[in-house]
C-alpha positions as CSV (number, residue, x, y, z in Angstrom):
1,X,-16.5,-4.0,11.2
2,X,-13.7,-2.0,9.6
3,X,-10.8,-3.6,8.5
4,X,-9.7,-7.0,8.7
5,X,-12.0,-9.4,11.0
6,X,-9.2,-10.0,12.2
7,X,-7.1,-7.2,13.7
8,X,-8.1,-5.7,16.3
9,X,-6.3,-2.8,16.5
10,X,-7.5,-1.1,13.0
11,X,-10.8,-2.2,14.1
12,X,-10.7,-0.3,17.4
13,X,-9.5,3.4,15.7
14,X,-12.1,6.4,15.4
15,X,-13.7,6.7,12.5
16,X,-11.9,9.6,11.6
17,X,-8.7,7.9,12.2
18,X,-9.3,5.2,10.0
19,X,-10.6,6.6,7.0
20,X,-7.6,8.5,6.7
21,X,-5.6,5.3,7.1
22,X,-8.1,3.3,4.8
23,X,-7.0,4.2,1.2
24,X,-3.2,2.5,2.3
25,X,-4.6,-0.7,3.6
26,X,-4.2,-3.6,1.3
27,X,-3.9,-7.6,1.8
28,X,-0.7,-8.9,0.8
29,X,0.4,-12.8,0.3
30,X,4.1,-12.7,1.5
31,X,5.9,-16.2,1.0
32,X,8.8,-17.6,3.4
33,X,11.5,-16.3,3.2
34,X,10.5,-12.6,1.9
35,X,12.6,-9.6,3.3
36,X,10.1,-7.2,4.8
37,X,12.8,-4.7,6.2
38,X,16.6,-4.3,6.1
39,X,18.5,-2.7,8.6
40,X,18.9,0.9,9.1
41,X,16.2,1.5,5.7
42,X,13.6,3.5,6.2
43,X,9.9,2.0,6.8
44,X,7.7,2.0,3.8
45,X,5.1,-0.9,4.9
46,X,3.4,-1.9,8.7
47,X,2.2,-5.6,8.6
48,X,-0.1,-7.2,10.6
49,X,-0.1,-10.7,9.9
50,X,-3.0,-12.4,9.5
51,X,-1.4,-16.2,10.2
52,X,2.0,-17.3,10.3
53,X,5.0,-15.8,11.9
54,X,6.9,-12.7,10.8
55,X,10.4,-13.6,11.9
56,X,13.4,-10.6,13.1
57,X,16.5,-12.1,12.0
58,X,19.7,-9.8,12.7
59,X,22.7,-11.4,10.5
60,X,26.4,-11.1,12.8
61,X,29.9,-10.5,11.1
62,X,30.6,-13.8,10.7
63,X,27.8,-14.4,8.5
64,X,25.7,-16.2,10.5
65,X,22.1,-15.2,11.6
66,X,20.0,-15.3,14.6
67,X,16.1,-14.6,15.1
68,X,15.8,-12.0,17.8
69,X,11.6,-11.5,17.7
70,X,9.2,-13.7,16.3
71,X,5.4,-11.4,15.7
72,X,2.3,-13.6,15.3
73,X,-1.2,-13.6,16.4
74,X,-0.5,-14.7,19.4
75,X,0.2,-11.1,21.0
76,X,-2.7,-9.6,19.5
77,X,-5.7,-7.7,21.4
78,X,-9.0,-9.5,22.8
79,X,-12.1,-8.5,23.6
């Protein structure tokens, strides 16, 4: 299988597709609390997790934070 075991969606791309994709796909170890994107920056990574939870957190004026999204495995494609 191509990819990650795991994901499903890599692993259901054309051939074609996915080799031009393969050369950017790496595995990364993110710890808690790691900033994947800010607001309003442009995108320079696409995760899919493999396990855990990537939370969306959108901080208000005041300071204070809410999580807005939670991604996880849970939403991910089956056979």
């Amino acid at each position: 299988m191509r990819g990650h075991p795991e994901n499903h969606l890599l692993s259901r791309l054309d051939r074609s597709t996915f080799a031009q994709l393969e050369p950017h796909l790496t595995i990364a170890e993110l710890r808690q609390g790691f900033v994947i994107a800010e607001t309003h920056a442009h995108v320079q990574r696409v995760y899919f997790p493999h396990g855990g939870i990537i939370s969306c957190v959108v901080e208000l004026i005041n300071g204070a934070a809410i999580e807005t999204g939670m991604i996880g495995l849970d939403g991910r494609l089956t056979d």
